[in-house]
PLY file of the C-alpha trace (Angstrom):
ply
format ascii 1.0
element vertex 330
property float x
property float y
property float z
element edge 329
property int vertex1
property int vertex2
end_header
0.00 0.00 0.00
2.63 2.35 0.60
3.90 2.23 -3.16
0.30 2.72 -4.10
0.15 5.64 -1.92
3.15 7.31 -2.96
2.25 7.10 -6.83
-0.93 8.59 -6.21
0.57 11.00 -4.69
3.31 12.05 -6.47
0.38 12.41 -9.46
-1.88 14.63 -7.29
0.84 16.75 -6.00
1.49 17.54 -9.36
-1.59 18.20 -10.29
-1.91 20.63 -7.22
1.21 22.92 -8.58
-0.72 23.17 -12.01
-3.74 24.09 -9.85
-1.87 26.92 -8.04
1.09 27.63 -9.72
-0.62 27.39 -13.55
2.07 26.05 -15.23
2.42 23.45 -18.19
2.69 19.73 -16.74
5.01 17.77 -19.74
4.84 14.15 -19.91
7.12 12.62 -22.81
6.38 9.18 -21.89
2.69 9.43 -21.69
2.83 5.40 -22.82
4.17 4.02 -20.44
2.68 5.13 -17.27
-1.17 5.72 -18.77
-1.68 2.50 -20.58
-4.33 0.99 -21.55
-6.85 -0.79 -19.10
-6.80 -4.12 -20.92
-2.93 -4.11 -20.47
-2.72 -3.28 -16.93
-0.40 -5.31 -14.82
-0.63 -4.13 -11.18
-3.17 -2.20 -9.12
-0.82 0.56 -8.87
-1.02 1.96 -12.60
-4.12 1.53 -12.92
-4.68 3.99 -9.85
-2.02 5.92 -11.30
-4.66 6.56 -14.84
-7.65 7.18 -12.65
-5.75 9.62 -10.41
-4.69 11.55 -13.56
-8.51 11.49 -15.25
-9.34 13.08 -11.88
-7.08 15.85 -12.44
-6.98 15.92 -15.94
-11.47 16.50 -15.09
-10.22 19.36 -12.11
-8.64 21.24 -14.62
-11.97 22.35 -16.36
-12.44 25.25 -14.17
-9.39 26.82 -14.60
-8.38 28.45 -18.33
-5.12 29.29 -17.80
-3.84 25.89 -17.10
-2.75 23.64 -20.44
-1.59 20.08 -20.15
1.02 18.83 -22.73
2.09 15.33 -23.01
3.90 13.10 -25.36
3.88 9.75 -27.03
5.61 8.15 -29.77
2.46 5.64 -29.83
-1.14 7.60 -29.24
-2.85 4.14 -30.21
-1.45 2.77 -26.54
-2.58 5.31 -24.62
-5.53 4.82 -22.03
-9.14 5.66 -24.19
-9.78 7.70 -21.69
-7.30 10.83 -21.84
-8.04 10.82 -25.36
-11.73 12.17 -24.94
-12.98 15.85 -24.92
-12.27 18.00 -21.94
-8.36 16.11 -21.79
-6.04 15.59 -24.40
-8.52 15.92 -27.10
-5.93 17.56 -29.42
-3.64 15.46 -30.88
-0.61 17.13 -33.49
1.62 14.09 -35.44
4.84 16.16 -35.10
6.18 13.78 -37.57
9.61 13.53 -39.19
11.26 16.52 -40.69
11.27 16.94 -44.61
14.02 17.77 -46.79
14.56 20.99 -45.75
14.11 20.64 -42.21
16.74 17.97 -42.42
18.76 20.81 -43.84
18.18 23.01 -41.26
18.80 20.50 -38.44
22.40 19.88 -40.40
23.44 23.18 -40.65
22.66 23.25 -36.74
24.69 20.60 -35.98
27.75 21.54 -38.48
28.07 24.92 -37.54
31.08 24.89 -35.80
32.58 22.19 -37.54
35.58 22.32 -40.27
33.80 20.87 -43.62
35.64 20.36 -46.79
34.39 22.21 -49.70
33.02 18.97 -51.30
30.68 18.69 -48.49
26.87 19.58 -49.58
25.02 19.83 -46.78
21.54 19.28 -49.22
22.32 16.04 -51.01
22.74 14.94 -47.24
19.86 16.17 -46.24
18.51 14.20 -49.46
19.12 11.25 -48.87
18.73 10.66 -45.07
14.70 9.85 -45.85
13.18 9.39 -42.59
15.89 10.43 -40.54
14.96 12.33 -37.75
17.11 14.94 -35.49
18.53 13.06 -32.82
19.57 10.33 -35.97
21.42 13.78 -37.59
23.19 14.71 -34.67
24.43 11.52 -34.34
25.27 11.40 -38.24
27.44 14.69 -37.35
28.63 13.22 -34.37
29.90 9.89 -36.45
31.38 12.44 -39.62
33.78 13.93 -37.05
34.70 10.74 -35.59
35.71 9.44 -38.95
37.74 11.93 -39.75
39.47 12.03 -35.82
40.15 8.47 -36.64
42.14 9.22 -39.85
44.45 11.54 -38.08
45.00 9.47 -34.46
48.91 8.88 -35.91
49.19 12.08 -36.34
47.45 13.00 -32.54
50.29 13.34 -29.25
47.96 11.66 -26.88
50.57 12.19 -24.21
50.64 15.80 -25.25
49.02 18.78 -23.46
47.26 19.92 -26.82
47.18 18.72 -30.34
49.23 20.23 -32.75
48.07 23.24 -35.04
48.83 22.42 -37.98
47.28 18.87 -37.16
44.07 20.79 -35.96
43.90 22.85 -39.22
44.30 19.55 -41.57
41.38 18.14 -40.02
38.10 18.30 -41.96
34.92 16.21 -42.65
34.75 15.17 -45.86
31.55 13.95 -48.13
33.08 10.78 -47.77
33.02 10.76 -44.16
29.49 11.85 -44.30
28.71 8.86 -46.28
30.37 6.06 -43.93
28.48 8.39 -41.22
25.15 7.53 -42.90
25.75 4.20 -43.64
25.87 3.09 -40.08
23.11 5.27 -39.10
19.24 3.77 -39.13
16.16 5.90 -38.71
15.10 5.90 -35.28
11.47 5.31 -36.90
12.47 1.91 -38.63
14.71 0.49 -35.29
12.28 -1.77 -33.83
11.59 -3.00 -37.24
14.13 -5.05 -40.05
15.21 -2.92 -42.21
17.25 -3.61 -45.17
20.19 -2.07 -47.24
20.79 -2.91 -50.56
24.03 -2.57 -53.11
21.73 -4.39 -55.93
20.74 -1.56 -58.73
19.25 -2.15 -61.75
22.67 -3.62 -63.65
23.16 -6.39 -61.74
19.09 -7.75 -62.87
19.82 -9.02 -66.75
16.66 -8.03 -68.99
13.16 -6.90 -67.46
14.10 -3.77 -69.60
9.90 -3.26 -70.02
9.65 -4.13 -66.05
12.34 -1.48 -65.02
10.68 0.77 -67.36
7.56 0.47 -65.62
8.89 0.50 -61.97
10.89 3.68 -62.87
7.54 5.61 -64.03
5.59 3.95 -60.96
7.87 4.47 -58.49
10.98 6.51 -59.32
9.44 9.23 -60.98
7.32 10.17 -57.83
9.64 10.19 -55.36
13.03 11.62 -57.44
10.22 14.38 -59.10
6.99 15.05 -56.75
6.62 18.20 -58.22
5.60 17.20 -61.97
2.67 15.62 -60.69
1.42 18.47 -58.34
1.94 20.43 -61.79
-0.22 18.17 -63.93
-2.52 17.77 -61.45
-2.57 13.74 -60.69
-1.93 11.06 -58.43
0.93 8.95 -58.42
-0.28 4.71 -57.93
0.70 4.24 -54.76
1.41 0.08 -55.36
2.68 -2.32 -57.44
1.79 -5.75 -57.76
4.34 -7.93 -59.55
2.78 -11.97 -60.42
5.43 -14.51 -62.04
6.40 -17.57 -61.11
8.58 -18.65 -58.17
12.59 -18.04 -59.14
11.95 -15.13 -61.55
13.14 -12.54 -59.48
10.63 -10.14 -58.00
12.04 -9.80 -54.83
15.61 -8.71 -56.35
13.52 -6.24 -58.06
11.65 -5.02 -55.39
15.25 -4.44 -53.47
16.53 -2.54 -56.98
13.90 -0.24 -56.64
14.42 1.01 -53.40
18.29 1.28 -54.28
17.73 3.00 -57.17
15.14 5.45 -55.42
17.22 6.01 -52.29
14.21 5.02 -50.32
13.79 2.90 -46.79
12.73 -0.99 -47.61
10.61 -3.27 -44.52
10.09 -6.49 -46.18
7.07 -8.26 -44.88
6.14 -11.75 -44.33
3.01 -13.68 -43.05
4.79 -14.73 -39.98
5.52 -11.28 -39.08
1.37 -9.94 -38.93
-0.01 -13.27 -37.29
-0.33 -13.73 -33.64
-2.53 -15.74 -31.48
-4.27 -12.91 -29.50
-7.61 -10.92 -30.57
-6.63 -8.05 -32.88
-3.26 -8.07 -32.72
-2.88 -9.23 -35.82
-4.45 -5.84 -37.46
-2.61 -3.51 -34.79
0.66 -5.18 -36.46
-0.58 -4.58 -39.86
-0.99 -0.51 -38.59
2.31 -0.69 -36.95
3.86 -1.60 -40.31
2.31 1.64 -42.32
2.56 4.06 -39.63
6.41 3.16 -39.44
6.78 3.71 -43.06
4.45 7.10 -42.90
7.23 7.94 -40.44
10.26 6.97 -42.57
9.26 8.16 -45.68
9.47 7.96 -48.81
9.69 4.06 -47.77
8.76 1.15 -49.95
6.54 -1.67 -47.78
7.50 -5.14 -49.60
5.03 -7.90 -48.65
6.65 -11.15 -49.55
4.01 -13.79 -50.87
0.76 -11.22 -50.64
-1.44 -14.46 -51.64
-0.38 -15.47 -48.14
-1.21 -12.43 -46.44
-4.07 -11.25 -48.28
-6.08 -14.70 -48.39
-9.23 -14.18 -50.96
-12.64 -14.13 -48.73
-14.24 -17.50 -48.01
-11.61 -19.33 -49.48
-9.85 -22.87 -47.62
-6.67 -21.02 -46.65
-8.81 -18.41 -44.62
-8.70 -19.34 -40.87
-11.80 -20.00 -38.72
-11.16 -17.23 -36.50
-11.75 -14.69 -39.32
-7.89 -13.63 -38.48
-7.16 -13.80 -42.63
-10.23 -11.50 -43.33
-9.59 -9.11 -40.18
-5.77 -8.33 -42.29
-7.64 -8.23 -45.60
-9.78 -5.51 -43.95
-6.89 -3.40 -42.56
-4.81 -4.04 -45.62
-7.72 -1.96 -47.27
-8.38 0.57 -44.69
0 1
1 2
2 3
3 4
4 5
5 6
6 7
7 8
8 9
9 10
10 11
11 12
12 13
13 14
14 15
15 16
16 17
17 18
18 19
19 20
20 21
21 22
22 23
23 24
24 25
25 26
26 27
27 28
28 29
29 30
30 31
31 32
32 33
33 34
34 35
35 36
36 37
37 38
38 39
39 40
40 41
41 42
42 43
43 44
44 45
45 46
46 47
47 48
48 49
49 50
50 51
51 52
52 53
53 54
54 55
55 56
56 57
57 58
58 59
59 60
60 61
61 62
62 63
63 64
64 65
65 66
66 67
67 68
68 69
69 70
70 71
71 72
72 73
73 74
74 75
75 76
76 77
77 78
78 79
79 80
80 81
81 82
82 83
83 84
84 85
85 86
86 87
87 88
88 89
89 90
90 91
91 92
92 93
93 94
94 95
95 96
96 97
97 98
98 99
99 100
100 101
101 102
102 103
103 104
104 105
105 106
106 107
107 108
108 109
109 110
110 111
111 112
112 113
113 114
114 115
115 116
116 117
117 118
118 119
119 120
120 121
121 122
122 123
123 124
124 125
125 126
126 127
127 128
128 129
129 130
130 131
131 132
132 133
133 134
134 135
135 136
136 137
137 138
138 139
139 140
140 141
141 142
142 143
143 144
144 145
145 146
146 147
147 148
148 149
149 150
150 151
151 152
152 153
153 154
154 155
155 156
156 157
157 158
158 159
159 160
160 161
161 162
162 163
163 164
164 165
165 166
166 167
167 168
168 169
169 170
170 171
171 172
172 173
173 174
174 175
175 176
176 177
177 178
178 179
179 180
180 181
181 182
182 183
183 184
184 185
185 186
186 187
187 188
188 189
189 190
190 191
191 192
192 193
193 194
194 195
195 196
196 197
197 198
198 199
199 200
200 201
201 202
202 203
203 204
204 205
205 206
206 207
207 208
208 209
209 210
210 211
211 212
212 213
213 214
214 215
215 216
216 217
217 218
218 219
219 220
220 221
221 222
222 223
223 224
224 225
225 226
226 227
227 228
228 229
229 230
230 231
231 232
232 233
233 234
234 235
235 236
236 237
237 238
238 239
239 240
240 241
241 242
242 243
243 244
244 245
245 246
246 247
247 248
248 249
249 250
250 251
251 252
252 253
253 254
254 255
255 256
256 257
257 258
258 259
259 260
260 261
261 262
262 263
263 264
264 265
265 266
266 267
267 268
268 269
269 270
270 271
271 272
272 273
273 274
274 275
275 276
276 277
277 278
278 279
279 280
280 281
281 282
282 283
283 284
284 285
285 286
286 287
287 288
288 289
289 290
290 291
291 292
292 293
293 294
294 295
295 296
296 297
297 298
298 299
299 300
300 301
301 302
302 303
303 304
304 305
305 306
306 307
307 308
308 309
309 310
310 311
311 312
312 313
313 314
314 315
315 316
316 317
317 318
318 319
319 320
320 321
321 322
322 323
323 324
324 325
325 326
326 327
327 328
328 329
């Protein structure tokens, strides 16, 4: 009881400073202590939640008081803090675009020594889905590369390293591009993602297939802004049917090579689970990491396995097959 006690408390006395003090309570981890009923372990968080809703329901009477909080997964938050009169505005801060990347890189590189051949916006091109703490660390790993290609050079017994070794020292593109190989978006960690040297050379004919892939695909991502002109939509999928040994997959992996864009391959084994609607959560877990990482290319390996045809033999008696279908859809 005393833990429970002390929980609750800690919750209420904050609440009490917003109260009298009206200032901005900031959770950034509203997951993990406000989950949801159904996945309540102990007694203690879920007196924790009905504490807060308490609170959160005080808080009506008094205008001047604004409650911010933060999640990097809304859909695992308790129901109830989502409903009107609590945190019933909800921004997706998302990842930064192109030029925010830029911004975020000329942040970090300011007072660093760059070579000329560094260009800080084909970076910021091609680090799709990157976000800032993933740049900073990109930064971070371009100076270390080029540190490590002057330690013989370094007196580590010395007081101070040498000038003229100090004014040799600066990052390179290439540095930059080791930096960014080892670096995966934070968005994409908890998922496999996949790096490919295969481009379109190393795939003998398909000339008509790569033709059609680089209209399809290519064209949208490399060159957005011919179809905003024109006034259409770019197909968002691509279905490829041949027989087994052909090589669809390799090039499904050429694409996303030659478009510079983040690849999750996906297989049946990945979506299915045992328990009630976690099968359709994963399937939502899938495109909301890809919305994150974009422009990303989802690869579902074997969709006749995934996407089972209604009524058919291969659908299972739980209805598990049709639930996907449904989400697949949605």
């Amino acid at each position: 009881m005393e833990c429970i006690s002390r929980d609750e408390e800690k919750v209420r006395s904050d609440g009490q400073d917003m109260i009298y003090i009206l200032v901005i309570l900031l959770s950034t981890t509203l997951h993990v202590w406000t989950p949801k009923r159904e996945k309540i372990h102990t007694e203690v968080e879920g007196r924790v939640i009905s504490q807060l809703l308490t609170l959160m329901d005080s808080l009506k009477a008094h205008a001047q008081v604004v409650v911010i909080a933060a999640t990097k997964s809304p859909d695992s938050v308790d129901p109830a803090l989502r409903c009107f009169g609590r945190l019933d505005s909800e921004i997706d801060v998302g990842v930064p675009n192109e030029l925010g990347r830029l911004e975020i890189l000329r942040i970090h590189t300011r007072n660093m020594r760059l070579s000329e051949d560094v260009d800080l916006k084909r970076v910021s091109k091609n680090t799709q889905g990157i976000v800032g703490t993933d740049l900073g660390a990109v930064c971070t790993e371009a100076a270390l590369q080029c540190i490590r290609e002057r330690m013989d050079l370094i007196d580590l017994e010395g007081e101070a390293i040498d000038t003229g070794v100090l004014n040799s020292m600066k990052v390179t593109n290439e540095h930059f591009k080791v930096a960014l190989d080892a670096t995966n978006p934070s968005a994409l960690r908890e998922m496999v993602v996949e790096i490919f040297k295969v481009s379109w050379a190393d795939i003998g004919g398909r000339q008509g297939v790569k033709w059609e892939l680089q209209e399809t695909v290519h064209y949208p991502v490399e060159h957005p802004e011919l179809f905003e002109m024109v006034g259409i939509s770019p197909s968002r999928g691509v279905l490829f049917y041949v027989p087994p040994g052909c090589g669809k997959t390799l090039l499904a992996k050429a694409n996303a090579n030659e478009c510079k864009t983040n690849f999750i391959s996906i297989k049946r084994p990945e979506l299915l689970t045992m328990w009630f609607g976690e099968s359709e959560a994963n399937v939502r877990k899938v495109f909301e990491k890809a919305h994150q990482a974009a422009p990303c290319i989802i690869f579902f390996d074997d969709l006749d396995s995934i996407a089972v045809k209604r009524g058919s033999s291969l659908s299972d008696a739980g209805g598990t097959a049709d639930h996907i279908l449904n989400q697949l859809l949605t």
